[in-house]
One Martini backbone bead per residue (centre of mass of N, CA, C, O) as a GRO file, in nm:
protein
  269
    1UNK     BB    1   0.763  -1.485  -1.497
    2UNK     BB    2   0.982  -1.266  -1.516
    3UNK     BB    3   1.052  -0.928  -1.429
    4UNK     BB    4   0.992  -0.619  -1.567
    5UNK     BB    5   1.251  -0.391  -1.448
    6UNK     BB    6   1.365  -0.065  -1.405
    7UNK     BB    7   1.297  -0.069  -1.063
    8UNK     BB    8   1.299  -0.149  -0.808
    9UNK     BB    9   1.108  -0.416  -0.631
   10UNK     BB   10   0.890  -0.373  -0.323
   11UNK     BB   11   0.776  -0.625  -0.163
   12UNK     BB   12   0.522  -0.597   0.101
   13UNK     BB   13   0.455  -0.695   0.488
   14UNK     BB   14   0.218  -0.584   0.768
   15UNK     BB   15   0.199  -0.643   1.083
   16UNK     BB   16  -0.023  -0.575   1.330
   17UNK     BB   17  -0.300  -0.407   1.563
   18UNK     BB   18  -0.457  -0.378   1.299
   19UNK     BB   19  -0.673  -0.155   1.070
   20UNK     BB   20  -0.592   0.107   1.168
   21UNK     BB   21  -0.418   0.359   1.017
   22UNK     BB   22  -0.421   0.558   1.247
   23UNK     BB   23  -0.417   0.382   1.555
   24UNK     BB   24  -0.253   0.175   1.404
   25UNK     BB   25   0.059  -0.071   1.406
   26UNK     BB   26   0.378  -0.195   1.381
   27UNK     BB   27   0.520  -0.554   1.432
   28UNK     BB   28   0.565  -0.645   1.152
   29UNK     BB   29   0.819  -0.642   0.885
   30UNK     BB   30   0.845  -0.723   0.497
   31UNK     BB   31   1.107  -0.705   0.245
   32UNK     BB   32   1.137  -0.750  -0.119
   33UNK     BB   33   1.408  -0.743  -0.322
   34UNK     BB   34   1.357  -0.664  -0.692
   35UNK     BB   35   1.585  -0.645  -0.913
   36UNK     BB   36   1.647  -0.601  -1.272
   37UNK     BB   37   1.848  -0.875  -1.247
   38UNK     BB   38   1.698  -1.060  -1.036
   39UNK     BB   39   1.770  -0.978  -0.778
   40UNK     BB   40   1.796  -1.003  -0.418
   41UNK     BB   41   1.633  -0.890  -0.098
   42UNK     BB   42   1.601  -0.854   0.290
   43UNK     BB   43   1.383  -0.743   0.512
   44UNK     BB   44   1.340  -0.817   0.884
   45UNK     BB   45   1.102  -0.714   1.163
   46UNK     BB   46   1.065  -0.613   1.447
   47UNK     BB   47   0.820  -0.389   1.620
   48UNK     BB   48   0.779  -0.159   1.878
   49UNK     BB   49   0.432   0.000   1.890
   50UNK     BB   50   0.419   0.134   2.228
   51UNK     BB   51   0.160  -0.087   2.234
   52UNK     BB   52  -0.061  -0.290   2.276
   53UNK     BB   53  -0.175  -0.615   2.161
   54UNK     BB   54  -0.409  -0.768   2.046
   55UNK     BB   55  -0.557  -1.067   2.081
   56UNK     BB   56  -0.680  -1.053   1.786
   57UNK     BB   57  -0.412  -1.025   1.638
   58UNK     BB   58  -0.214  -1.244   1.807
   59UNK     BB   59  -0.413  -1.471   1.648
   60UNK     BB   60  -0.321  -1.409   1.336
   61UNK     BB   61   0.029  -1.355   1.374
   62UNK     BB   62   0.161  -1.453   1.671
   63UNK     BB   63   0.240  -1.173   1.770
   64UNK     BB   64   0.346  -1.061   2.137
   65UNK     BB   65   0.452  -0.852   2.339
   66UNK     BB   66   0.701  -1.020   2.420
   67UNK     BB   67   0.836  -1.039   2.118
   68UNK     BB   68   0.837  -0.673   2.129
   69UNK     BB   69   1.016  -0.541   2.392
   70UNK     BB   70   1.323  -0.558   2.215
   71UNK     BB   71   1.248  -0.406   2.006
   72UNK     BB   72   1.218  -0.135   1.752
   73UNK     BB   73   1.114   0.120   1.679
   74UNK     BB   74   1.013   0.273   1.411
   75UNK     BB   75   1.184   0.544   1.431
   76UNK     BB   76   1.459   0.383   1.483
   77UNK     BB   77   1.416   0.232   1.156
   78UNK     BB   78   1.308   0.446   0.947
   79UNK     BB   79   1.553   0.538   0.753
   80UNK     BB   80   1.650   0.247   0.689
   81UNK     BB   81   1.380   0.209   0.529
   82UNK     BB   82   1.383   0.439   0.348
   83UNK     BB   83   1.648   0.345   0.199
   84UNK     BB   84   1.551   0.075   0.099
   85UNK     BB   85   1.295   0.222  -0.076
   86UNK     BB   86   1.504   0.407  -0.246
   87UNK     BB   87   1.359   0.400  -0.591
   88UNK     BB   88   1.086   0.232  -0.528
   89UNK     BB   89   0.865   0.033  -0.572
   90UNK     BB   90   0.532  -0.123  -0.474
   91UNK     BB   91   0.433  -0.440  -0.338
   92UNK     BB   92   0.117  -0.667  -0.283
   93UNK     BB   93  -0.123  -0.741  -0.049
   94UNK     BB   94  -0.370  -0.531   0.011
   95UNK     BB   95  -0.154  -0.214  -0.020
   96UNK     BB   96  -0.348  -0.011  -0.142
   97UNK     BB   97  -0.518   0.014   0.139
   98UNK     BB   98  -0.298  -0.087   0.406
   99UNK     BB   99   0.045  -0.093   0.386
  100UNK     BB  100   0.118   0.175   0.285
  101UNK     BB  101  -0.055   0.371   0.431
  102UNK     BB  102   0.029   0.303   0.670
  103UNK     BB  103   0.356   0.326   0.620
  104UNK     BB  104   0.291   0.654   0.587
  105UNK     BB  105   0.224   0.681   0.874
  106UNK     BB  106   0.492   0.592   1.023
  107UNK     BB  107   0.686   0.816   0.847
  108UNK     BB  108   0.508   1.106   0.948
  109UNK     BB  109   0.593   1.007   1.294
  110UNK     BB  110   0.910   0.987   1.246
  111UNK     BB  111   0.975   1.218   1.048
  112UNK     BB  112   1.009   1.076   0.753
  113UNK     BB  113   1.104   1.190   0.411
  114UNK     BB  114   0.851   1.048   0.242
  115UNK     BB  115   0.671   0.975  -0.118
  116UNK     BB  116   0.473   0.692  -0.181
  117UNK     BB  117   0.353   0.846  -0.437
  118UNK     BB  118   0.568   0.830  -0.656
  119UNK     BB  119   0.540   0.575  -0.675
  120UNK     BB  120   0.450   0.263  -0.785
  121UNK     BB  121   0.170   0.055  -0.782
  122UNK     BB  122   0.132  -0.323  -0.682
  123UNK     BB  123  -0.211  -0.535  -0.658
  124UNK     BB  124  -0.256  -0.854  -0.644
  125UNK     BB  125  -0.536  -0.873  -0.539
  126UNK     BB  126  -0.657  -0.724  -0.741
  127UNK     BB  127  -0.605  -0.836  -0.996
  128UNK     BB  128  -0.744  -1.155  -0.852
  129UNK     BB  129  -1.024  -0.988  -0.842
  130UNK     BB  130  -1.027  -0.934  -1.169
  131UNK     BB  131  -0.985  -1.233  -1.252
  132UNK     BB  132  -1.077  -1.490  -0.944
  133UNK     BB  133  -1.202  -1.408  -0.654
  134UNK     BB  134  -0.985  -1.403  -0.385
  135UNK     BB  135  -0.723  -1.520  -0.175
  136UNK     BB  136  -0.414  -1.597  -0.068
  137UNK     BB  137  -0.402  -1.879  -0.040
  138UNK     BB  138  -0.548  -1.947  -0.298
  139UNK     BB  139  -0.365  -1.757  -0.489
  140UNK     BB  140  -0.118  -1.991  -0.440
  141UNK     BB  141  -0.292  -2.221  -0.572
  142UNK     BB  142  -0.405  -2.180  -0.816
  143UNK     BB  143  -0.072  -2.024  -0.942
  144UNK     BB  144   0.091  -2.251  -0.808
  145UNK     BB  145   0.071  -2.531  -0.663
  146UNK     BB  146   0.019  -2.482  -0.389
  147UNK     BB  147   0.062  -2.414  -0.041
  148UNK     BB  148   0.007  -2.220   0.222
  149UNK     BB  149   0.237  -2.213   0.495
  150UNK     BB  150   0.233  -1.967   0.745
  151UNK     BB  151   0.032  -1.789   0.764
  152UNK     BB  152   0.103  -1.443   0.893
  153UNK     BB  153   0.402  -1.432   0.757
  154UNK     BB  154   0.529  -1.196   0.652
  155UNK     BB  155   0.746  -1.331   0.451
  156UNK     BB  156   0.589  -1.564   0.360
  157UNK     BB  157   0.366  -1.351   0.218
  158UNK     BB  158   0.576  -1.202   0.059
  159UNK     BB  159   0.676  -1.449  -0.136
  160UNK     BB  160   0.427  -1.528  -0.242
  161UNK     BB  161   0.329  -1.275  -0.377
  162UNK     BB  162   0.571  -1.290  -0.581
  163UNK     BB  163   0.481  -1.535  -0.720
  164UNK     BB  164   0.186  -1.452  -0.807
  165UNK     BB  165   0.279  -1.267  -0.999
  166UNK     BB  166   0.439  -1.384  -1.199
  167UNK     BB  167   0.201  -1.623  -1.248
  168UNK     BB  168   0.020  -1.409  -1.374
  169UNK     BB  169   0.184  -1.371  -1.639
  170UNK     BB  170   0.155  -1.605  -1.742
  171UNK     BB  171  -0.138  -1.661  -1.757
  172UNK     BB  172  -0.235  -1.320  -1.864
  173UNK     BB  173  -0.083  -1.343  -2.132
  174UNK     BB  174  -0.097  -1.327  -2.503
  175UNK     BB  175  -0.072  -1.605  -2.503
  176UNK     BB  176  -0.299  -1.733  -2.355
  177UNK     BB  177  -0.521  -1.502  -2.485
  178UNK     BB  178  -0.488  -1.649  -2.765
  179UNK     BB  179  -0.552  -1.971  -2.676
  180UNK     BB  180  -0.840  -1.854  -2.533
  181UNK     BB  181  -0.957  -1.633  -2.726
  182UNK     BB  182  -0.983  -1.356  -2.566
  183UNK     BB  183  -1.126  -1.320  -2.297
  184UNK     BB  184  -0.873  -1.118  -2.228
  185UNK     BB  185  -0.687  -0.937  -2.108
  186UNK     BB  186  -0.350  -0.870  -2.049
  187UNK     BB  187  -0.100  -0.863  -1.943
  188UNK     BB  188   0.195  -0.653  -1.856
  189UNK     BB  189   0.506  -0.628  -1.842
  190UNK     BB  190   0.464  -0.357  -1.649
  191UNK     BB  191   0.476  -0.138  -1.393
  192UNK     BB  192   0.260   0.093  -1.487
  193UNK     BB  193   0.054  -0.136  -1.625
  194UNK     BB  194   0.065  -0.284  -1.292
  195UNK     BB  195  -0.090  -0.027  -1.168
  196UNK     BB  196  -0.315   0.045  -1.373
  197UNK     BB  197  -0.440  -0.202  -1.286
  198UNK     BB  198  -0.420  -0.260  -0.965
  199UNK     BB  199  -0.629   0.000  -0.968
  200UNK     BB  200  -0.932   0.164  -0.816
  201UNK     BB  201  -0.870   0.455  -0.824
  202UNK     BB  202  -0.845   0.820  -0.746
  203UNK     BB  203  -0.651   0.909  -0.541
  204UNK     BB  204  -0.446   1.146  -0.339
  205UNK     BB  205  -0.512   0.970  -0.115
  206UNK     BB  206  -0.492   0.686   0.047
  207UNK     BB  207  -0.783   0.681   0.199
  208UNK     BB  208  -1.004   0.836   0.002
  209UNK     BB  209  -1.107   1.122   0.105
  210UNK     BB  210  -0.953   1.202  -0.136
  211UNK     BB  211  -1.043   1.306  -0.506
  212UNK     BB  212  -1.050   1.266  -0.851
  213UNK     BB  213  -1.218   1.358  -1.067
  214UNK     BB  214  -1.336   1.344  -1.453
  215UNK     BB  215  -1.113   1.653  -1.458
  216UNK     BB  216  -0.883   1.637  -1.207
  217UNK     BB  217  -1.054   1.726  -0.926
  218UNK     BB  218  -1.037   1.787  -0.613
  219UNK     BB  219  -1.229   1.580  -0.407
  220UNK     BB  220  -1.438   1.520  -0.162
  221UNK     BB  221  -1.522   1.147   0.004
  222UNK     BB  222  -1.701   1.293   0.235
  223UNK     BB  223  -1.987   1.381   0.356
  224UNK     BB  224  -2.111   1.695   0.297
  225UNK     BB  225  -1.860   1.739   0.093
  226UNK     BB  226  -1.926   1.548  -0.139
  227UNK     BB  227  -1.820   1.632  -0.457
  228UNK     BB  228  -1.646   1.880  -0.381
  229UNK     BB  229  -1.389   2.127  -0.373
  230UNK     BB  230  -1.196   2.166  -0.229
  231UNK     BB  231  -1.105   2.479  -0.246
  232UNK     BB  232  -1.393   2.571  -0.244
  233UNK     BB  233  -1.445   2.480   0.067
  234UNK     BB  234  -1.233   2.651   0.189
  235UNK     BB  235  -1.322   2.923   0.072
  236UNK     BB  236  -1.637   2.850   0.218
  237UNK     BB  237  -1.481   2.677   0.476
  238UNK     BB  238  -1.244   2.718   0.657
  239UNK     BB  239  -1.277   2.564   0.935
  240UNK     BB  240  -1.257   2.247   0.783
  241UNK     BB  241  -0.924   2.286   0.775
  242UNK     BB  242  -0.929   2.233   1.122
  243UNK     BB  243  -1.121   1.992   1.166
  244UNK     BB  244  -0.938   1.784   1.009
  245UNK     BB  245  -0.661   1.894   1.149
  246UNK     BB  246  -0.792   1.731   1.446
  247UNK     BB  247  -0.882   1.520   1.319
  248UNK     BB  248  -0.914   1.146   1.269
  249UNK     BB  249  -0.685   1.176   1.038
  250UNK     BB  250  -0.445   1.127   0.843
  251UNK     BB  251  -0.194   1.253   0.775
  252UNK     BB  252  -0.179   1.255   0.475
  253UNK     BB  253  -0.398   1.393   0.436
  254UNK     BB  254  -0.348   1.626   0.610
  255UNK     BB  255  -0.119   1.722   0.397
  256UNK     BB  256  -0.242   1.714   0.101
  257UNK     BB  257  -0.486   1.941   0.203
  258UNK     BB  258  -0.250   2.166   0.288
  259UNK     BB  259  -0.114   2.135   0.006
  260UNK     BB  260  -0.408   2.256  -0.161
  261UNK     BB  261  -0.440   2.529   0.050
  262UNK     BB  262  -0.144   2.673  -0.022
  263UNK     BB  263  -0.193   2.669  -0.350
  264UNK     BB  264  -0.465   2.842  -0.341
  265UNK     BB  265  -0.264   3.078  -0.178
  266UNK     BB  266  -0.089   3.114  -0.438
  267UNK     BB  267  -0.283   3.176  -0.670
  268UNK     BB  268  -0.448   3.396  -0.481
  269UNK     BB  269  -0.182   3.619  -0.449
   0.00000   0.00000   0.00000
């Protein structure tokens, strides 16, 4: 089934130095540009992370240092990007917890002005583990029929991820649901219908540090002050948000915590 969409939908796959959202860097980005008329682009680069790649990271997607030592830091590449992706939603594999958050993080260290949170995200994985409970080879074999060859290459990764969202919509069709029974509820081709499906969670930030609660108010999801207000927090222990933005927290974040303090110092004066 191909994609009904209203905005370009654009499938991204990270090859990276590691898993810290904060600490680790990007090294090979594949982004898939799927147009409302079913038209693609593509744009893939290696990128050169400004830090050593470590050993177990470049045995999982084969980029060492000596192959990104004369490519282009993020930072030089930032703006192409953050235009190639203006007016985008965004889905991927394993991206609403990986793949976004990083890419948000190194375009607030680029200093390139762009709010990732206004898009609609699409997790195939996340679909994947509540329909089916796999990995994304499995899931390529699954859905498609096919074996995924050179798996943990950026581009390969990327055009899988789209191939499974497709088969996903054909597999949990309306009709399908009702040939089977209706055992499952269908997908909907519809991006904000296939984010709120893919979506686990209420995050504020990326991170899932701040979240909001079954109100709608901000409340920190760690530490001490779990399931407190935000502004509450801020209000009766200033410190805190010196604290946080001190500390190794995702700078999304950091700007989120300054967001919600900025609003409540502007509400009440």
């Amino acid at each position: 089934m191909e994609l009904n969409l209203k905005n370009p939908l654009v499938f991204l796959d990270l090859e990276t130095t590691g898993i810290n959202i904060v600490t680790d860097r990007i090294v090979e980005i594949a982004f898939l540009k799927i147009l409302p008329d079913g038209k693609q682009e593509e744009k893939l680069m290696l990128i050169n992370p400004e830090m050593p790649i470590p050993a177990q990271s470049s045995a999982i997607h084969g980029i060492k240092d000596e192959d990104v030592k004369d490519a282009p830091t993020f930072k030089e590449v930032a703006k192409v990007l953050a235009k190639f992706v203006e007016g985008c939603d965004l889905a991927g594999f394993n991206s609403n917890r990986f793949d976004i958050p990083l890419l948000s993080e190194e375009f607030l260290r680029a200093e390139v002005d762009i709010d990732l949170k206004k898009r609609k995200f699409i997790d195939v994985q996340t679909i994947f583990h509540k329909m089916e409970k796999r990995t994304l080879g499995a899931a390529y074999e699954f859905y498609c029929n096919k074996e995924l060859e050179n798996a943990h290459s950026a581009m390969v990764d990327t055009v899988a991820t789209y191939e499974v969202l497709k088969s996903q919509l054909d597999r949990y069709s309306a009709e399908e649901a009702e040939a089977r029974g209706k055992k499952f509820s269908p997908l909907v081709n519809d991006v904000d219908k296939l984010s709120e499906f893919s979506s686990f969670d209420r995050n504020v930030d990326f991170a899932g540090r701040i979240v909001y609660n079954s109100d709608g108010v901000e409340v920190f999801n760690f530490g001490k002050h779990k399931g407190k207000p935000v502004e509450q927090v801020l209000k009766e222990e200033p410190g805190y948000y010196g604290w946080m933005l001190n500390g190794e927290f995702p700078l999304y974040t950091k700007k989120v915590l300054t967001a919600i303090r900025l609003r409540a110092f502007s509400n009440n004066g």
